[in-house]
C-alpha positions as CSV (number, residue, x, y, z in Angstrom):
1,X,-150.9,30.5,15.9
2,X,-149.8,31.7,19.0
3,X,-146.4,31.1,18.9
4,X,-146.2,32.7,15.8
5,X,-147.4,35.6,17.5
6,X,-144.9,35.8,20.3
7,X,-142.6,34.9,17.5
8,X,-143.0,38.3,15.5
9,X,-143.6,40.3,18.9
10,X,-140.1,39.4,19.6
11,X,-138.8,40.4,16.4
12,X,-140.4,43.7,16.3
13,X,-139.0,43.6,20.0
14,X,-135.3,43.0,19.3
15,X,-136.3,45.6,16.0
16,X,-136.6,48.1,18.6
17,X,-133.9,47.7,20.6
18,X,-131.4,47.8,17.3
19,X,-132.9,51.0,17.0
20,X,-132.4,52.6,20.1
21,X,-135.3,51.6,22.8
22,X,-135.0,50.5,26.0
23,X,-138.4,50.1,27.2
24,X,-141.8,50.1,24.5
25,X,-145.5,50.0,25.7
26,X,-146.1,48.4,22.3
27,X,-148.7,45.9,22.4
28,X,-148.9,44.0,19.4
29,X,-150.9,41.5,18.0
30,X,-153.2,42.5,21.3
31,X,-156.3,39.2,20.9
32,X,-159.9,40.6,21.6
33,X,-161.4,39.6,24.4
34,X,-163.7,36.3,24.1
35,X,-167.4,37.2,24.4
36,X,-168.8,35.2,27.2
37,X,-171.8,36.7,27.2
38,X,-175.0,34.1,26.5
39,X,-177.7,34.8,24.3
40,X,-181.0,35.9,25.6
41,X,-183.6,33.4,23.8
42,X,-183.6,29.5,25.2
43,X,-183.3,28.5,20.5
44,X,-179.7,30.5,20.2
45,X,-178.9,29.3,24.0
46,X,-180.0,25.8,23.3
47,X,-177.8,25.8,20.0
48,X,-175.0,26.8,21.7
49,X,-174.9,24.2,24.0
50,X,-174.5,21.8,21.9
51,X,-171.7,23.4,20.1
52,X,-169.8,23.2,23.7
53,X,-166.8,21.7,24.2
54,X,-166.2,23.3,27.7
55,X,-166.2,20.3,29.7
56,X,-164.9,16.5,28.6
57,X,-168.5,14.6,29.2
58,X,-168.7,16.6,25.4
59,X,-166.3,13.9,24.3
60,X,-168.6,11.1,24.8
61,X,-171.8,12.7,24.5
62,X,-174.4,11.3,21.3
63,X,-176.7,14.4,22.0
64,X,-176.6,17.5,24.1
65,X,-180.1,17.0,26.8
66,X,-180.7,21.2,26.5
67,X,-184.4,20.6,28.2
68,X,-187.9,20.6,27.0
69,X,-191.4,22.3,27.6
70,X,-193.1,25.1,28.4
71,X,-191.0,28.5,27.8
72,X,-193.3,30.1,30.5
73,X,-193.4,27.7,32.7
74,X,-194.7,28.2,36.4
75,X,-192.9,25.2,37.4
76,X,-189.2,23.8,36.3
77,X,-188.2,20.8,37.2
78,X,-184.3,19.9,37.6
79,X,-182.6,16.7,37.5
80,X,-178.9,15.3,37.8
81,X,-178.0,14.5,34.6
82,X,-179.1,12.6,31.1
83,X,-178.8,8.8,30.9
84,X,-178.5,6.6,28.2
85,X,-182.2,6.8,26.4
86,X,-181.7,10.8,27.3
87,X,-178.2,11.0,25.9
88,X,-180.0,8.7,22.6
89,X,-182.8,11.1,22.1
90,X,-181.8,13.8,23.0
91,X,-184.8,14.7,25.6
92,X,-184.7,14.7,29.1
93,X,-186.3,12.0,31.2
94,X,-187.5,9.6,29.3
95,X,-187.8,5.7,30.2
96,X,-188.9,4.3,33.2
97,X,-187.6,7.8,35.1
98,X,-189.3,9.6,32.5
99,X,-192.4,7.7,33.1
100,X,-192.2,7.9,37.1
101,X,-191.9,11.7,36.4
102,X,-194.6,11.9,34.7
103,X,-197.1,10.3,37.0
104,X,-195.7,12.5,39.7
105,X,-196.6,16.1,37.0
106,X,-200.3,14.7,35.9
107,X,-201.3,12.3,39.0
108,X,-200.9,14.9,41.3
109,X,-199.8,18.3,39.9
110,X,-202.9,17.9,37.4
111,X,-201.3,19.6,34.7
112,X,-199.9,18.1,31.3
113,X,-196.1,17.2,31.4
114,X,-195.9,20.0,29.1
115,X,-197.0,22.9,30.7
116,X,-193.9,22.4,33.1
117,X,-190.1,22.8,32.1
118,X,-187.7,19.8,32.8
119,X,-184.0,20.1,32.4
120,X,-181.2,18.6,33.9
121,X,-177.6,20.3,36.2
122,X,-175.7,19.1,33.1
123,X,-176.5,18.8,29.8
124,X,-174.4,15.6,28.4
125,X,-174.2,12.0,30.0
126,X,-171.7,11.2,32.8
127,X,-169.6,7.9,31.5
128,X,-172.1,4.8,33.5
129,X,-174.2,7.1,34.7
130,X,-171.6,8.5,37.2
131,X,-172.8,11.7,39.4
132,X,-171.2,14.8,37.6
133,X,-167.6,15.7,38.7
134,X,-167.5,19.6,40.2
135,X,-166.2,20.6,37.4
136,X,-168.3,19.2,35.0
137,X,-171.4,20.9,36.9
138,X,-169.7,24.5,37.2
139,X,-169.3,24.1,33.4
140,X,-172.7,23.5,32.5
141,X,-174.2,25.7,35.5
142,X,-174.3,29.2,33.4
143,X,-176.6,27.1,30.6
144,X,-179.1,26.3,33.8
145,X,-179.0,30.2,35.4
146,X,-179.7,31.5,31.9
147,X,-182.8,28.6,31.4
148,X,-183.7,29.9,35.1
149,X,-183.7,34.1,33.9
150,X,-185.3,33.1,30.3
151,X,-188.2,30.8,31.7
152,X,-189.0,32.8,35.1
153,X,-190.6,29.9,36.8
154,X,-192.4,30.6,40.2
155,X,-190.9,27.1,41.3
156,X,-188.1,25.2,40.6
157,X,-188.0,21.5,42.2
158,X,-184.7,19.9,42.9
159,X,-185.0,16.5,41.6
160,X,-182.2,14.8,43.9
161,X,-179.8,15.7,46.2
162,X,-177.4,17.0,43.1
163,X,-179.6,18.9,41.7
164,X,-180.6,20.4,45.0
165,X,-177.1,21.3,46.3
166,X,-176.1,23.2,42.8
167,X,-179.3,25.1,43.0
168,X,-179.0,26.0,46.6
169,X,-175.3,25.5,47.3
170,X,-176.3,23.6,50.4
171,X,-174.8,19.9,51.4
172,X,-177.4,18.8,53.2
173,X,-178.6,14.8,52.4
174,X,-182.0,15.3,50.5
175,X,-184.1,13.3,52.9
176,X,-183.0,16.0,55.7
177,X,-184.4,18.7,53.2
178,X,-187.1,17.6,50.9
179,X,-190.4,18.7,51.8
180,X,-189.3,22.1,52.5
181,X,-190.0,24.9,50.5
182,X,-186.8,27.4,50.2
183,X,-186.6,30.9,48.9
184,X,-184.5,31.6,46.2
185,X,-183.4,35.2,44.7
186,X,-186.4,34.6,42.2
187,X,-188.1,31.2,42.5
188,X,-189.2,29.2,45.4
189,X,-187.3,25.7,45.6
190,X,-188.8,22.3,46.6
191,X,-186.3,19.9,47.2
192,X,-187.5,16.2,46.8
193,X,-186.7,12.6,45.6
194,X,-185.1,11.8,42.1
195,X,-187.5,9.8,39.6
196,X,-184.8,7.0,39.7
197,X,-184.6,6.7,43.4
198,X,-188.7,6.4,43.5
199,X,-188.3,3.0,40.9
200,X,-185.5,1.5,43.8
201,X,-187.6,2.6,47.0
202,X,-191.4,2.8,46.0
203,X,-192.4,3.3,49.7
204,X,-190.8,7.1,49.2
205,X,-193.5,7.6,46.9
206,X,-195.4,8.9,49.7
207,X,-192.9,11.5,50.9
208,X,-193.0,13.0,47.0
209,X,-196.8,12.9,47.0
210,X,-196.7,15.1,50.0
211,X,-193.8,17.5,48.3
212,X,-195.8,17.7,45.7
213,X,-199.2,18.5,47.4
214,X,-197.4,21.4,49.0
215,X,-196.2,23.0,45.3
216,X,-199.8,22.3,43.9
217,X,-200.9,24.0,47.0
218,X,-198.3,27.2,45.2
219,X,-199.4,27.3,42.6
């Protein structure tokens, strides 16, 4: 389509010329500009990502992983990206890392698993469960802001040292940084260990307990 645009812009171009012109501000066939705006309830934004194609994880993907829970939510939590029981359902955490998670919400936050948001940095499944490329997080990361203005939550905890460098734009290793509480624009953000990491290295399970202590203690 678009070469048979330039096509019969260079005809009416050559048109001109025959007649006389030497120069023409003519701009034909001028395209609108795209709309890149994003819609302002979590339904239309959540049915928009899965019709995205920005990315190539959408080539692979079974389901878009939007996120589930609580629309108002105080508390959001933030992962790396959906696995293969995730990708499957199309739910976030679920499975052993689900379960791990949780036990961390209702053992210690005392709330139901529902009252909280839980989303990932991207919304599709990496090929084996590989960390998501740059670009494949930079893609997704205008679906996450736009969860972040629609929900409002008071705290957002970085589940993993991805998560926590695209929320905070900070390097740092995750054991340097979890613990400690970070103000965001909006939200306060809790750095701490990913779900998955707990199930290889259960003797972390303490240094979550206290992260969490200290966003119950926020709450």
């Amino acid at each position: 389509m678009k070469n048979l645009k330039n096509a019969l812009l260079l005809k009416q171009l050559y048109l001109l010329k025959q007649l006389g012109y030497n120069y023409t501000s003519v701009t034909a066939f001028k395209e609108d500009e795209p709309d890149l705006t994003l819609p302002n309830t979590l339904e239309k934004l959540r049915k928009q990502s899965r019709e995205c194609h920005l990315c190539d994880l959408s080539k692979s993907r079974t389901q878009v992983v939007f996120g589930e829970g609580n629309e108002d939510a105080e508390i959001m939590f933030v992962g790396e990206a959906p696995g293969m029981s995730e990708d499957s359902s199309g739910k976030p955490f679920i499975g052993k890392s689900g379960d791990m998670l949780t036990k961390m919400i209702e053992n210690v936050l005392l709330i139901p698993r529902t009252e909280t948001y839980i989303t990932n940095i991207v919304k599709c499944r990496p090929a084996n469960n590989a960390e998501p490329s740059p670009s494949e997080a930079h893609s997704c990361h205008p679906y996450l802001l736009k969860q972040i203005e629609l929900i409002k939550p008071k705290i957002i905890v970085a589940l993993g040292a991805t998560a926590y460098h695209y929320l905070s734009g900070d390097d740092s290793p995750i054991s340097k940084v979890r613990g400690n509480i970070q103000e965001q624009h909006r939200y306060k953000l809790m750095p701490t260990y990913h779900p998955s990491y707990l199930l290889r290295n259960p003797s972390a399970k303490k240094d979550v307990l206290e992260d969490l202590k200290i966003v119950k203690g926020l709450m």
